[in-house]
C-alpha positions, 0 to 999 in steps of 0.5 A: 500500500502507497502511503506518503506524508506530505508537509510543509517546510521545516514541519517535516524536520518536527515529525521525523523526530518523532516517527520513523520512516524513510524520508524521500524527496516530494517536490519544492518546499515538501517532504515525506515520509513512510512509516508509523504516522498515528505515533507522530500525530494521533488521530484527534477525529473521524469525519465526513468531510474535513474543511480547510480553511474557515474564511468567507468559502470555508466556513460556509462550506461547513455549515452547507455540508453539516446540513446535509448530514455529513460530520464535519470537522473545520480548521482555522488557524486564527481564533475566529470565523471570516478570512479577508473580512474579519482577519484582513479587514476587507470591506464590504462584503462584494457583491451579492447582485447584479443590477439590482437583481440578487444573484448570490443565495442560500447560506450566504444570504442568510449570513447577511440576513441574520448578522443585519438582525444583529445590528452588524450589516447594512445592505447596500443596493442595487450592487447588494454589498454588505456593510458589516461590524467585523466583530458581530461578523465573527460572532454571527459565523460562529453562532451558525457554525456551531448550530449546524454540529460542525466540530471546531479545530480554533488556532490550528495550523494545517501542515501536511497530510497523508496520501494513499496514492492521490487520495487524502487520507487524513490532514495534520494540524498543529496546535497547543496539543501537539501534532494531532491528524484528521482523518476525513471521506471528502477534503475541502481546501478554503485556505485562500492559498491552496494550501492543502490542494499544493501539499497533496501534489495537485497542479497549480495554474502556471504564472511565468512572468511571477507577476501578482497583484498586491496585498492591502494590510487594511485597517481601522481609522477612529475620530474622522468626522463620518458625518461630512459631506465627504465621508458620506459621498464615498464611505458607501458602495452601493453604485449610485453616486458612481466609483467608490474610489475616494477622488479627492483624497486620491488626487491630492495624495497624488499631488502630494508625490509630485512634489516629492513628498514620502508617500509610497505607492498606493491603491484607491483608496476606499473608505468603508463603513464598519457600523459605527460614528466615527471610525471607518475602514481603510484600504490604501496600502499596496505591497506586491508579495507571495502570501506563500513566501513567509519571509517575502510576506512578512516583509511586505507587512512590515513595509505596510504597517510603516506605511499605514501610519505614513497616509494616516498623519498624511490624512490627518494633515491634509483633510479636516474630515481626518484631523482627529483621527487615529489607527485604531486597529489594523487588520490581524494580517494583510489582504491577500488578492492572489496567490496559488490556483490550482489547474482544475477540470476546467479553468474560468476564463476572462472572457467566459466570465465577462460573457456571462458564459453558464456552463453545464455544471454552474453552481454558484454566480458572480457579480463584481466587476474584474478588478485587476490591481497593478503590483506597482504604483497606483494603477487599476483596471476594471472591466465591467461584466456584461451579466451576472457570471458563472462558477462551474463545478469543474474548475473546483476539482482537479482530474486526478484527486478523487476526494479534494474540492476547493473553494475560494480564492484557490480554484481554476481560474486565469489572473482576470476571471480571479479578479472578480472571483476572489471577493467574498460573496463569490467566494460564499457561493463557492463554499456552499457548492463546494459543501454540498457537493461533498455531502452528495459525494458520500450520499453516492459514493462516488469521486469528486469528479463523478458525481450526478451534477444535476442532483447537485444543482437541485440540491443547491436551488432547493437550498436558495441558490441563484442560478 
């Protein structure tokens, strides 16, 4: 029997110590081992369908699958639900219609109703984005996750996983116990980066030239004056009163390079609404890096949080609205917008995107307009969608690994398609998919790439899904 355990980096040097084996080689950055794993890393749970990754696409990938019957374990490596939203501090929540016409239903939409009951969202039409308080947000995600019987591993790092030939067998976690394993039928990779899909050896999407577009370390201004004419114009994102891009503040930082002063390169910037007087969401800062690099990554945070306070004094001197204004907390880490993608069954391409192209297997929907960053100086591209867009099914599997789906920002998609993919209504939509179809995989028995798809689309539009 083929067993292999692949891990990341120097995670492998930690098991090795513990467990015998023989140690070959798997690849760039990993490495594995045959030999008596259950001594390194004791089985801590058995379960259906095992989520990696409890962002916008994971979490709800949990609670689809939960509901479907299937016992379901999550990982998330920081202590709380949300991805980009709650530990990145992207704000709002993009975006649920199109036209005015809401094309993002089910779980996803029903997050948003239950956390604006709570008093933490405000639903801005026609585009349908989401104002939202990070922390009712955090709290609203653990409520419907625990609800649903999902089995929580908080503050757990995903570092390998075991292999009997391309199957997944079980994932390995660290944490304040130790190494522990979670052996699981159907895996689902929500880890924005493609962690576990790459670790089992699935093919990632080529980038030849190594350009990526830049991460934002996003954070939290208190004492502006929300209630100027200024704040009000462009601290909303509904589509009415045209681009949310803040002009003025943008041009006059622009002016202000010009002349020399020490402002480095930038983005927007956006101001966004965070439910309450006074403070606001901001996103300016711009650093090209590779969220899989940890020292290119850590660099580029610390370049960024320099900077966080460069535009707040720059904010603050130049702008009354900002006059009394103060960082009053930045984002856990910084947003990420692209990184790896994995070279799935079918790959979404810019052009079938921007058509509106539905495909046999559509199983969620997008409606935000591509959204290209320029990894370096303050450029943007944007192409608007001439319909709502697609998602299939088949460009969230790979053709050789029965039991992986991914979901979120990770799946088979080119740069601009991932432009528009990558924010958190679609990656929402993606989980539920992703969920669900990993409860009807073990209801049949089947592989990831067998399955009846017109069961699984009929199990999603009963479940409120848009398509």
């Amino acid at each position: 029997m083929d067993r292999r355990l692949f891990l990341k980096g120097s995670a492998a040097g930690a098991i090795l110590a513990l467990a015998p084996g023989k140690l070959y080689s798997a690849g760039p950055g990993r490495a594995s081992f045959s030999g008596d794993f259950s001594k390194a890393a004791p089985l801590a749970g058995r379960y259906h369908v095992v989520v990696c990754g409890g962002g916008p696409a994971g979490f709800i990938a949990a609670i689809a699958a939960a509901r479907k019957g299937a016992k379901v374990a999550i990982i998330e490596r920081y202590g709380f639900f949300g991805g980009m939203a709650t530990m990145g501090y992207v704000a709002p929540i993009s975006e649920f219609a199109f036209a005015g016409e809401r094309v993002i239903g089910g779980i996803p939409w029903e997050f948003v109703q239950r956390l604006e009951a709570m008093g933490g969202a405000y639903v801005e039409w026609p585009k349908g984005n989401v104002d939202f308080d990070i922390e009712l947000y955090k709290l609203c995600a653990q409520r419907m996750v625990l609800e649903a019987g999902v089995d929580i591993y908080m503050h757990s790092s995903l570092i390998g996983c075991e292999m009997e030939h391309d199957i997944v067998r079980r994932v390995i976690i660290e944490n304040k116990n130790g190494l522990e394993s979670l052996s699981g039928g159907i895996f689902i990779d929500a880890t924005g980066d493609g962690d576990l899909a790459w670790m089992a050896g699935v093919p990632m999407q080529p980038n030849p030239d190594g350009e990526l577009q830049p991460s934002s370390f996003c954070f939290v201004l208190s004492g502006v004056d929300t209630d100027s004419a200024l704040l009000r114009r462009y601290m909303y994102h509904s589509g009415k009163k045209g681009s949310s891009q803040c002009t003025p503040v943008r041009e006059k930082l622009l002016e202000l390079k010009q002349k020399g002063a020490d402002l480095p390169d930038f983005g927007g910037p956006w101001f966004n609404s965070v439910m309450h007087k006074g403070s606001v969401a901001v996103n300016i800062t711009r650093g090209a890096a590779d969220s899989t690099d940890n020292r290119d990554f850590t660099g580029n945070e610390c370049r960024l949080r320099e900077d966080i306070f460069k535009f707040t004094d720059a904010l603050r001197r130049n702008f009354p609205e900002f006059r009394e204004c103060y960082v009053a907390s930045i984002a856990p880490q910084a947003g990420i917008r692209e990184s790896r993608r994995i070279l799935g069954m079918h790959t979404v391409t810019a052009d079938e995107y921007v058509a509106g192209v539905k495909y046999p297997d559509s199983v969620s929907r997008g409606a935000h307009q591509i959204d290209m960053h320029a990894s370096k100086g303050s450029g943007q591209v944007l192409i608007k969608l001439q319909q709502a867009a697609y998602m299939p099914y088949s460009a969230m599997i790979a053709g050789d690994f029965p039991n992986i789906i991914v979901a979120g920002r990770c799946i088979s998609a080119d740069r601009k398609a991932l432009a528009s993919l990558r924010v958190q209504a679609s990656c929402m939509g993606m989980g539920q998919a992703a969920g669900v179809a990993a409860a009807r995989c073990l209801e049949e028995v089947r592989a990831v790439q067998d399955i009846d798809v017109d069961a699984l689309v009929d199990d999603l539009v009963k479940m409120g899904v848009i398509l």
